[in-house]
C-alpha positions as a Markdown table, in Angstrom:
| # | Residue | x | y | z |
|---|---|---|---|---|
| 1 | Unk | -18.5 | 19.9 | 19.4 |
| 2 | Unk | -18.6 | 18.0 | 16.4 |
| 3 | Unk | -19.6 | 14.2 | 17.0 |
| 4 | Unk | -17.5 | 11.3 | 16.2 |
| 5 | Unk | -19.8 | 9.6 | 13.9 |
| 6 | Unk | -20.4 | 12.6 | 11.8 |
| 7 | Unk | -16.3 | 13.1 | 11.2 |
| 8 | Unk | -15.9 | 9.5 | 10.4 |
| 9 | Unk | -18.7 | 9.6 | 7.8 |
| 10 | Unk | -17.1 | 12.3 | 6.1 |
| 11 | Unk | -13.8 | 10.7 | 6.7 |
| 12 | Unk | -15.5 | 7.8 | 4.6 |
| 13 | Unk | -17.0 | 10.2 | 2.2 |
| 14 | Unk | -13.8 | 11.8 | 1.5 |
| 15 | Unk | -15.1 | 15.1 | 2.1 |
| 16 | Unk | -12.2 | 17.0 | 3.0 |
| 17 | Unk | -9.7 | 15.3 | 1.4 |
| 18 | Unk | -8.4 | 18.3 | -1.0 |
| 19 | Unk | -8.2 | 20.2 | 2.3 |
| 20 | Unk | -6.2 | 17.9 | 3.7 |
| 21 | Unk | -3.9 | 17.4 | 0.9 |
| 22 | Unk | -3.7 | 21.0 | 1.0 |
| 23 | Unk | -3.1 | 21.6 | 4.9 |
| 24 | Unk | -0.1 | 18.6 | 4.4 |
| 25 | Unk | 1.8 | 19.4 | 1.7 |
| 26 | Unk | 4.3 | 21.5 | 3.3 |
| 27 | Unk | 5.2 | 18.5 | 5.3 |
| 28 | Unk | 5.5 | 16.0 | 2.0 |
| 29 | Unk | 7.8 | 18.9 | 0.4 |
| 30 | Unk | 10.3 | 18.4 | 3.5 |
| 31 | Unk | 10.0 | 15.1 | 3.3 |
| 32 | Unk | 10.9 | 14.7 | 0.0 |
| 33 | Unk | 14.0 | 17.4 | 0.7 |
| 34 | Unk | 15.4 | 15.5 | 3.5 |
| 35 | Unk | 15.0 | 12.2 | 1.1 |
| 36 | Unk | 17.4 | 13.5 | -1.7 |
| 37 | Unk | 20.9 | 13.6 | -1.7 |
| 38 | Unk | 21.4 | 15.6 | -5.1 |
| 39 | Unk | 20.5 | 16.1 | -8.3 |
| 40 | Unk | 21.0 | 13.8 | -11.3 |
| 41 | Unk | 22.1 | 15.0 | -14.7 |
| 42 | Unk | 20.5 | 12.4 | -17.3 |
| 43 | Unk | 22.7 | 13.1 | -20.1 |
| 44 | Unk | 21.4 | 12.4 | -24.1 |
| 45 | Unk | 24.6 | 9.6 | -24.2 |
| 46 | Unk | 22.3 | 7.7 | -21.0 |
| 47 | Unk | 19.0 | 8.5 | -22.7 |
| 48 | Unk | 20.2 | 6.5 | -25.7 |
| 49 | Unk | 21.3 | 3.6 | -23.8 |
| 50 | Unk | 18.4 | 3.4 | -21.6 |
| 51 | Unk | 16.7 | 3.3 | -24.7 |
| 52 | Unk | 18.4 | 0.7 | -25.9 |
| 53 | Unk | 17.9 | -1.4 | -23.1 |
| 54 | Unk | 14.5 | -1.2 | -22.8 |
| 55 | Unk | 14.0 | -2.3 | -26.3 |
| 56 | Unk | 16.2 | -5.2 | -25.5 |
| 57 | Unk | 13.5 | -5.9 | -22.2 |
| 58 | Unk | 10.5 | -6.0 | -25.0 |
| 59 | Unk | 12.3 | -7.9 | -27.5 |
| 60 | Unk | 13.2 | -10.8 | -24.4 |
| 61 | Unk | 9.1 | -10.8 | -23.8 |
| 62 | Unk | 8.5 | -11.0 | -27.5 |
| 63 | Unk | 10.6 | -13.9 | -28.3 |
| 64 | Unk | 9.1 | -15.3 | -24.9 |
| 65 | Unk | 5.7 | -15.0 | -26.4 |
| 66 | Unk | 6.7 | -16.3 | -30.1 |
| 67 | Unk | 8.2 | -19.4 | -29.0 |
| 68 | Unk | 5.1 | -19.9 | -26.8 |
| 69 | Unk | 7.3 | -19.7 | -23.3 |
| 70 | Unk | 5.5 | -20.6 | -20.5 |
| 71 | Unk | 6.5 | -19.5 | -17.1 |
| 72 | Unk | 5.5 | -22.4 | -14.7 |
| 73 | Unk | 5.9 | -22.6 | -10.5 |
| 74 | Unk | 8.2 | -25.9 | -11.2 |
| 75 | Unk | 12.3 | -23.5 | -10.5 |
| 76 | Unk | 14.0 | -26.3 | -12.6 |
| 77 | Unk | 11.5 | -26.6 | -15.4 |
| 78 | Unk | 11.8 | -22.6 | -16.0 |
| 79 | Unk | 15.6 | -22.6 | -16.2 |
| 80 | Unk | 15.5 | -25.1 | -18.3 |
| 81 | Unk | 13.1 | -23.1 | -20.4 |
| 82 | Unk | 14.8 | -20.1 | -19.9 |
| 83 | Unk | 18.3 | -21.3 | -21.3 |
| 84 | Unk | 16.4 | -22.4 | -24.6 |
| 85 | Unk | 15.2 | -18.7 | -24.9 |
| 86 | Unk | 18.7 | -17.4 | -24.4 |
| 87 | Unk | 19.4 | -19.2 | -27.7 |
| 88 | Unk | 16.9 | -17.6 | -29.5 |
| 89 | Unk | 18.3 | -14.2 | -29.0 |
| 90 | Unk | 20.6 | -12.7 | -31.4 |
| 91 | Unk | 24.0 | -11.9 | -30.5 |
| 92 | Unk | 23.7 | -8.6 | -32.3 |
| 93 | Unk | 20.9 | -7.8 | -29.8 |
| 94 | Unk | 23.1 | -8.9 | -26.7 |
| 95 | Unk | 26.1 | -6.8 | -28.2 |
| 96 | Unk | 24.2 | -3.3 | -28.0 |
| 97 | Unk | 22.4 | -4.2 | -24.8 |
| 98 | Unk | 26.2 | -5.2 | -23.5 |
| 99 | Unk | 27.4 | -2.0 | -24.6 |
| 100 | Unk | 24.6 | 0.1 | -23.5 |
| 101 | Unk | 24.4 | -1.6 | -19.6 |
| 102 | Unk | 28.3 | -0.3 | -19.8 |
| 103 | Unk | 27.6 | 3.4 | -20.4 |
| 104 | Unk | 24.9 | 3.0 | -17.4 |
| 105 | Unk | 27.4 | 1.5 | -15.0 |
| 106 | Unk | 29.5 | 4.8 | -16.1 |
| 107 | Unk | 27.2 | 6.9 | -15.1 |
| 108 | Unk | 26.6 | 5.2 | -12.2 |
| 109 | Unk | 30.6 | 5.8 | -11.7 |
| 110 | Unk | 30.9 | 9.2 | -12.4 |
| 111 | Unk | 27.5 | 11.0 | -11.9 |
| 112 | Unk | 26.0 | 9.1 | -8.2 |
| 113 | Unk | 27.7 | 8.8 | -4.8 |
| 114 | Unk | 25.2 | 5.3 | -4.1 |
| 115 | Unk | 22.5 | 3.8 | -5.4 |
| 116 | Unk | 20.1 | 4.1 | -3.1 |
| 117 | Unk | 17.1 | 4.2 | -5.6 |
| 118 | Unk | 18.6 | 1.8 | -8.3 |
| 119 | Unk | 17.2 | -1.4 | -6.2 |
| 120 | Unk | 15.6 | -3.1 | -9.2 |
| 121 | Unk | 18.8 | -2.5 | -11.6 |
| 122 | Unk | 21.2 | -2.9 | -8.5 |
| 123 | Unk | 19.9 | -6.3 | -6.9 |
| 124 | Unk | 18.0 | -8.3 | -10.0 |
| 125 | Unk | 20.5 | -7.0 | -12.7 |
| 126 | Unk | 23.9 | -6.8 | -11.0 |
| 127 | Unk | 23.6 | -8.9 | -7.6 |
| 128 | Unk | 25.1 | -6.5 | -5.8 |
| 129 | Unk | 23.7 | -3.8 | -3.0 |
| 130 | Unk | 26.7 | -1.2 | -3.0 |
| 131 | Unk | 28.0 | 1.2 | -6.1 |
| 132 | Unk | 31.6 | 0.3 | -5.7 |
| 133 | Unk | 31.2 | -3.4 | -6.0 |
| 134 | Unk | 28.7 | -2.6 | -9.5 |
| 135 | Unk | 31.7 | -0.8 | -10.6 |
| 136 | Unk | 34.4 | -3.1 | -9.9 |
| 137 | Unk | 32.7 | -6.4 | -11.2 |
| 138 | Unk | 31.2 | -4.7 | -14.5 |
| 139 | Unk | 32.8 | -1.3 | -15.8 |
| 140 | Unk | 34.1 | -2.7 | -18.8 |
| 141 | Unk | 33.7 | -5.9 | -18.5 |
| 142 | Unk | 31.7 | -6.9 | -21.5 |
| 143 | Unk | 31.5 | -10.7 | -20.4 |
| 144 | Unk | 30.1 | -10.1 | -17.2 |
| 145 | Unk | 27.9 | -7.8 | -18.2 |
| 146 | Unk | 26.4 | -10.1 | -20.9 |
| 147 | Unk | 26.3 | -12.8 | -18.3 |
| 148 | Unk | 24.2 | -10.3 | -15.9 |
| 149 | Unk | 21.8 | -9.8 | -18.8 |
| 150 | Unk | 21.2 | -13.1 | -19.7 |
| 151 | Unk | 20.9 | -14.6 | -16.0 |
| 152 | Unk | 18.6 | -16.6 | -15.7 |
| 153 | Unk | 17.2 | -15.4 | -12.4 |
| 154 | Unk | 16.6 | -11.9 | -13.7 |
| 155 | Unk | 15.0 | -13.1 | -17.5 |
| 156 | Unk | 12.1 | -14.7 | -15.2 |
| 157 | Unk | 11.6 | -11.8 | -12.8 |
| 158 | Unk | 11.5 | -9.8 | -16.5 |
| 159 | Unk | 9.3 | -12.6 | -17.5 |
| 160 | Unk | 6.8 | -13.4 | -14.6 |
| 161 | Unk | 6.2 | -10.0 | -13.8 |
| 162 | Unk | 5.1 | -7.2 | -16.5 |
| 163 | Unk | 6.6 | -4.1 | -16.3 |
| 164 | Unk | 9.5 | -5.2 | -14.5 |
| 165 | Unk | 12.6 | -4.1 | -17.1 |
| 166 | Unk | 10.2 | -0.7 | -17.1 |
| 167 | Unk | 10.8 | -0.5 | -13.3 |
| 168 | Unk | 14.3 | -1.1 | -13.6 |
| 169 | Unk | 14.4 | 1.9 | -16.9 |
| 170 | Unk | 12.3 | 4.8 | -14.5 |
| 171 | Unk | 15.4 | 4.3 | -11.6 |
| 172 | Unk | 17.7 | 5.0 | -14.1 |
| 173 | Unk | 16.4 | 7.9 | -15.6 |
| 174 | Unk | 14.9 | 9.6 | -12.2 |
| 175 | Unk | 16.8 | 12.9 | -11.9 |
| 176 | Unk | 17.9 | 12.6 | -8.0 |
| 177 | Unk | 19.8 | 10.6 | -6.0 |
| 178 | Unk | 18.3 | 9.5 | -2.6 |
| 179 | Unk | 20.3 | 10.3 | 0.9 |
| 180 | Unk | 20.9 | 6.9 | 2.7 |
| 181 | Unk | 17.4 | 5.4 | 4.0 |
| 182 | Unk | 17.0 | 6.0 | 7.8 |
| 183 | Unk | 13.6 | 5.5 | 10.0 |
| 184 | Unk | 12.5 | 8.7 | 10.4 |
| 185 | Unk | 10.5 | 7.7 | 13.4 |
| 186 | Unk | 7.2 | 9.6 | 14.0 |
| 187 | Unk | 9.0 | 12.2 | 11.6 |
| 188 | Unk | 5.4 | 12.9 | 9.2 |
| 189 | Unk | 3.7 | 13.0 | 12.6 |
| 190 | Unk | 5.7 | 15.5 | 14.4 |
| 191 | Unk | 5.6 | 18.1 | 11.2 |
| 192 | Unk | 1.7 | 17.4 | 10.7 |
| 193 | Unk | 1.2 | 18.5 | 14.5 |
| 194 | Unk | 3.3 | 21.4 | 14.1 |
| 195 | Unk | 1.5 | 22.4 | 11.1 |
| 196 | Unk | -2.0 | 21.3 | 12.8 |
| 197 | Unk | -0.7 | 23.9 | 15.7 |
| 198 | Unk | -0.4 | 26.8 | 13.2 |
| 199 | Unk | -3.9 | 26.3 | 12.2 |
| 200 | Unk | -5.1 | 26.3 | 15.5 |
| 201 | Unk | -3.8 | 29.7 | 15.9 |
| 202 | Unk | -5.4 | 31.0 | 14.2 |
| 203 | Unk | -8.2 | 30.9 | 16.5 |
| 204 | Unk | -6.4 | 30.7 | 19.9 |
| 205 | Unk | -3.3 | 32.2 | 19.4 |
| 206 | Unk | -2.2 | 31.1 | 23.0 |
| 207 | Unk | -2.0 | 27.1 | 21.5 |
| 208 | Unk | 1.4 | 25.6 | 21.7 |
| 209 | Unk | 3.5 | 23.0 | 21.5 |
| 210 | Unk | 5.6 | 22.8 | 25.1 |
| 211 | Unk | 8.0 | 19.9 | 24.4 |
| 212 | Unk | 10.1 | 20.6 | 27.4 |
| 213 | Unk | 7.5 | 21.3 | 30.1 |
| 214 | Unk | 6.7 | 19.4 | 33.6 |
| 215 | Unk | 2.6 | 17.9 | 34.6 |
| 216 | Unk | 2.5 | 20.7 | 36.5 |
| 217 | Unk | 2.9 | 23.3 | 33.7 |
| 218 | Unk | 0.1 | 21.0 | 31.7 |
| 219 | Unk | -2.0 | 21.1 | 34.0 |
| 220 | Unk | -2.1 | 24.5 | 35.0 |
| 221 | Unk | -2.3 | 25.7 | 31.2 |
| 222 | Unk | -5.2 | 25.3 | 28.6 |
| 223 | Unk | -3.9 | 25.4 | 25.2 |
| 224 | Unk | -1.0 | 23.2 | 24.2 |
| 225 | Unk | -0.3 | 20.0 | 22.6 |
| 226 | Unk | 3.1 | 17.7 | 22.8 |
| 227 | Unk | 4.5 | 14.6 | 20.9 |
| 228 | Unk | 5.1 | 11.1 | 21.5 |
| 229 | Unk | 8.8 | 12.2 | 23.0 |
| 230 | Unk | 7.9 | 14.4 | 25.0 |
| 231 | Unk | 4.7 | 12.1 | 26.5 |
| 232 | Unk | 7.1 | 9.1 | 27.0 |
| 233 | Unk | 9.8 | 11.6 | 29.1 |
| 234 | Unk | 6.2 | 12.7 | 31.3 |
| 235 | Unk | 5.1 | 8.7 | 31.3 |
| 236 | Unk | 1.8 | 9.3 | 30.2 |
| 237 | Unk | -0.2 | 7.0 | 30.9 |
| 238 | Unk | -0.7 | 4.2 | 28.2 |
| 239 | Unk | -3.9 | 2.1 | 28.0 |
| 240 | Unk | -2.1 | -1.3 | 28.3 |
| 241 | Unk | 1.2 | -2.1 | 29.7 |
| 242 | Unk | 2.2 | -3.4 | 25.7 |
| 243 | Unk | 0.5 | -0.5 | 24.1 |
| 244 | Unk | 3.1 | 1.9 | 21.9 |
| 245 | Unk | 3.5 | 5.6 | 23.2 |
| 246 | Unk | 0.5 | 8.3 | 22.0 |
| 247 | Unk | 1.6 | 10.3 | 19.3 |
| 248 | Unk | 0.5 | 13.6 | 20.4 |
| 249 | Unk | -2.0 | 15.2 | 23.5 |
| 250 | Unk | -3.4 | 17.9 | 23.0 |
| 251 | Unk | -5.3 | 19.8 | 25.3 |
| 252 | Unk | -8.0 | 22.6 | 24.6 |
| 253 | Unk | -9.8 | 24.4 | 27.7 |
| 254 | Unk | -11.1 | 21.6 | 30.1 |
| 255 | Unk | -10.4 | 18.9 | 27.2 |
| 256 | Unk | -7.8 | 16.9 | 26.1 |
| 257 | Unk | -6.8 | 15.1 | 23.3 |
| 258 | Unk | -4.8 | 11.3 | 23.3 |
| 259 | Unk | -3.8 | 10.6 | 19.7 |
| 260 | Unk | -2.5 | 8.6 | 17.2 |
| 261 | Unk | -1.4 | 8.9 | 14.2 |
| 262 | Unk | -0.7 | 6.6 | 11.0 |
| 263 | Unk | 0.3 | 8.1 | 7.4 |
| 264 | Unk | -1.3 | 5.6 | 4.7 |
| 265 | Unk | -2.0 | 5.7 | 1.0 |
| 266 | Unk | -3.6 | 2.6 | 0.8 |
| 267 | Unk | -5.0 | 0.0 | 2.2 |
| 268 | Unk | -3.5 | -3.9 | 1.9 |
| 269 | Unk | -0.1 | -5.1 | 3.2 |
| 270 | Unk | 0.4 | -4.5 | 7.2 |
| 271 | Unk | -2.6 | -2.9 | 7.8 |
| 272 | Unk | -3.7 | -5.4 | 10.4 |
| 273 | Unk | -0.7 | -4.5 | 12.2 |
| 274 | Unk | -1.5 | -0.8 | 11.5 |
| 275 | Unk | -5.4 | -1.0 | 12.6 |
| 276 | Unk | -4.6 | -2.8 | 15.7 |
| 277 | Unk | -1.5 | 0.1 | 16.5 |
| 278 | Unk | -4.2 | 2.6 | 16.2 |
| 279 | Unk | -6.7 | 1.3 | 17.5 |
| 280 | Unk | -5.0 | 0.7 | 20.7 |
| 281 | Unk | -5.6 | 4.5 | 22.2 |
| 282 | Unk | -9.7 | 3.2 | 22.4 |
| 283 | Unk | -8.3 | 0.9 | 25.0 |
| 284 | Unk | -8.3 | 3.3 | 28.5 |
| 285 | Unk | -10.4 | 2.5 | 31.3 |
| 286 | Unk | -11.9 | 4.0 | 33.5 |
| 287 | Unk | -9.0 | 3.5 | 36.1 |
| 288 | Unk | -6.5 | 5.6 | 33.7 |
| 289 | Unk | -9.0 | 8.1 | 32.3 |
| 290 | Unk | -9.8 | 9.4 | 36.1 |
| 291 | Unk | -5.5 | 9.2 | 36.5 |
| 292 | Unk | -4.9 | 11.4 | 33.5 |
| 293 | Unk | -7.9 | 13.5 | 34.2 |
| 294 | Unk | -6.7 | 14.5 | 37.5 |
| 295 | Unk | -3.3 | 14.9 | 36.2 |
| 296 | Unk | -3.6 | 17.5 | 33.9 |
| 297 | Unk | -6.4 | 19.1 | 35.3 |
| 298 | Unk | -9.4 | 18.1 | 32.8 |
| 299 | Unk | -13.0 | 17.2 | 32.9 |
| 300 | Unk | -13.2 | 15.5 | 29.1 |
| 301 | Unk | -10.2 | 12.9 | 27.9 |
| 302 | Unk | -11.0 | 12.5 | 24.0 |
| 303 | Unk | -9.1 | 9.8 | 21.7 |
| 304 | Unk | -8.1 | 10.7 | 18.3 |
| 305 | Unk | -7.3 | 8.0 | 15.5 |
| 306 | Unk | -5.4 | 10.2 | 12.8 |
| 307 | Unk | -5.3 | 8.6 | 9.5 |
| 308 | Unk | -4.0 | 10.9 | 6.2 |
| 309 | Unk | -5.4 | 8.4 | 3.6 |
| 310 | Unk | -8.4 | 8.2 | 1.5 |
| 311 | Unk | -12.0 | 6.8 | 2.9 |
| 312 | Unk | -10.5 | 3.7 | 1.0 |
| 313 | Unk | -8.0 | 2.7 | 3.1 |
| 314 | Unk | -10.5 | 1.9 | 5.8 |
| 315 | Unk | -12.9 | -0.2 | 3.9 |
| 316 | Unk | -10.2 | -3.2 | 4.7 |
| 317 | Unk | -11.6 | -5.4 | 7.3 |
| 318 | Unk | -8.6 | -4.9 | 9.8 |
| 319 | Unk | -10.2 | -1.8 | 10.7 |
| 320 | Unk | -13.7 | -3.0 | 11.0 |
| 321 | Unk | -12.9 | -3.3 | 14.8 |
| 322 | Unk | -11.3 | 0.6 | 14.9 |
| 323 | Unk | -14.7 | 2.0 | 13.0 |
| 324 | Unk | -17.5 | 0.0 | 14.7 |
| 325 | Unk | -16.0 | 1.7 | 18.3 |
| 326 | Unk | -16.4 | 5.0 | 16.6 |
| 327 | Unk | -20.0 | 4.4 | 14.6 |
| 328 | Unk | -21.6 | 3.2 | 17.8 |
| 329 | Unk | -24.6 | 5.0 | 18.7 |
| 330 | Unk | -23.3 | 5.7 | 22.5 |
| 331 | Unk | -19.7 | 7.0 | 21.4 |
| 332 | Unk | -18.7 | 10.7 | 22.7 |
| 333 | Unk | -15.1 | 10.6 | 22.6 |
| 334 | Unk | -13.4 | 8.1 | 20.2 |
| 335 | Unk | -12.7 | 10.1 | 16.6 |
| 336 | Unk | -11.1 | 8.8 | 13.4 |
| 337 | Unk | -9.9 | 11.8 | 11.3 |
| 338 | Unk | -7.8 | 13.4 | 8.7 |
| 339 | Unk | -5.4 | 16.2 | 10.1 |
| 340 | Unk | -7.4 | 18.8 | 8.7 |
| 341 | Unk | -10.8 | 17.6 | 10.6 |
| 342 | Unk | -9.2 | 17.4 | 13.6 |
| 343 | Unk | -8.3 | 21.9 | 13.1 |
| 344 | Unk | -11.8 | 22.0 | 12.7 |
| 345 | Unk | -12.7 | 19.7 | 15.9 |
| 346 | Unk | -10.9 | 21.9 | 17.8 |
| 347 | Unk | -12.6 | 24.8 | 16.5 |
| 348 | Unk | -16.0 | 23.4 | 17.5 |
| 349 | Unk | -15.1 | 23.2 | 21.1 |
């Protein structure tokens, strides 16, 4: 069987990375089909006005930088500051951004049913959140349309942060239309499993996922694995009474398998939060591991940290905590892994 530090090191190493792209994409494809709503049709009328109001975003920075504008922390001083730039604009400019920001609210009319992925143009442009208010307050309304352009909340957000108005330009132009967002709760888990169970297959054909079976069943059978659902309706055991719900268990001849799983890209933002999620399936003692040992008829209880990011994501300290447990010299049974190293743990047994 392989060992723990030996996985994590090419976890680090991103050794099979491409394989695990490669073994997942099916399950980014759905994703991304039960994301859009419909197809957008950017017609050559849109392309011209987006065009033209992204060369009014540049020509706002220009002047900016020509008349020396500096964008301090001081609220007051920069609108101030920012209603002395407004002068320096020329009407003629403000005219065909005016008229152009009119053909997008159009389109927004007549070619979207929301605007779900229009945040930046939506909230920082408009002040709004919904399509029908957009269209009410600024379809032909060339005065507060100007005044939208030139407010001077969204001239320092264009300002302060570079490659803002380009932001705002790529929603426009992107060619679908998202559904409504929704939490699609352990939704990239539950397809990686059933995709990591198809793998498994391969090799023992009898592996399966048994969402609506009793302990009994489990523990009389060798080769299954079920989600986070189905292991909160069995009340599998947690590791502390605060602890979230195990993803997935999985159980392979005499062993089984307590994971859980985290989809990251990157590392940064809530990833203390994240590390400390995950990490808190290394928390079992001995009590619980002779409980669930008994229970489902095993002689090995492995935990599984599943994490379909680079070897960058865990260079962050917040899982210093998560990877020490694994590296140390006396570990047998703690594993971080990709999806695709866990197909071949499994093998290995």
């Amino acid at each position: 069987m392989l060992s723990p530090q030996q996985i994590l090191k090419d976890y680090k190493e991103d050794k099979y990375l491409e394989e695990n792209t490669e073994l997942l994409f099916p399950v980014y494809v759905d994703l991304y089909n039960n994301l859009v709503n419909k197809s957008v049709q950017i017609a050559p009328k849109l392309t011209h006005a987006v065009k033209v109001l992204d060369i009014f975003f540049e020509l706002i920075n220009k002047i900016a930088q020509k008349s020396k504008f500096n964008v301090k922390d001081n609220s007051k001083e920069e609108v101030k500051s920012v209603g002395k730039l407004i002068e320096l604009i020329p009407n003629k400019k403000i005219e065909e951004a005016a008229l152009a920001l009119n053909i997008i609210v159009k389109f927004i009319k007549n070619e979207r049913t929301n605007v779900n992925n229009l945040a930046f143009l939506i909230w920082s442009l408009f002040s709004e959140t919904r399509k029908d208010d957009v269209v009410k307050h600024y379809l032909d309304q060339p005065d507060q349309i100007k005044q939208a352009l030139l407010n001077p909340v969204f001239l320092l957000l264009l300002l302060k942060y570079p490659g803002f108005g380009h932001l705002i330009i790529q929603e426009i132009l992107a060619p679908v239309e998202l559904k409504s967002p929704t939490r699609m709760k352990g939704s990239f888990g539950d397809k990686a499993f059933a995709i990591i169970c198809q793998a498994i297959k391969k090799t023992i054909p009898e592996f399966e996922n048994k969402p609506k079976a009793l302990v009994e069943e489990l523990a009389g059978s060798n080769y299954w694995y079920i989600t986070e659902s189905t292991a909160a309706k069995l009340s599998f055991p947690k590791a502390e009474k605060n602890s979230k719900e195990v993803d997935m268990v999985c159980k392979v001849g005499k062993s089984l398998f307590v994971c859980s799983h985290k989809e990251q890209k990157q590392g940064g933002g809530g990833q203390d939060n994240q590390a400390e999620d995950a990490g808190s399936v290394f928390k079992y003692n001995e009590e619980i591991l002779r409980e669930i040992k008994s229970k489902f008829n095993v002689k090995n209880v492995c935990f599984c940290v599943f994490l379909e990011g680079s070897g960058e994501v865990i260079k962050s300290n917040h899982w210093t905590g998560v990877t020490a447990k694994v590296e140390a010299k006396d570990n047998k049974d703690k594993y971080l892994l990709n999806s695709f190293q866990f197909t071949q743990l499994l093998k290995s047994i």
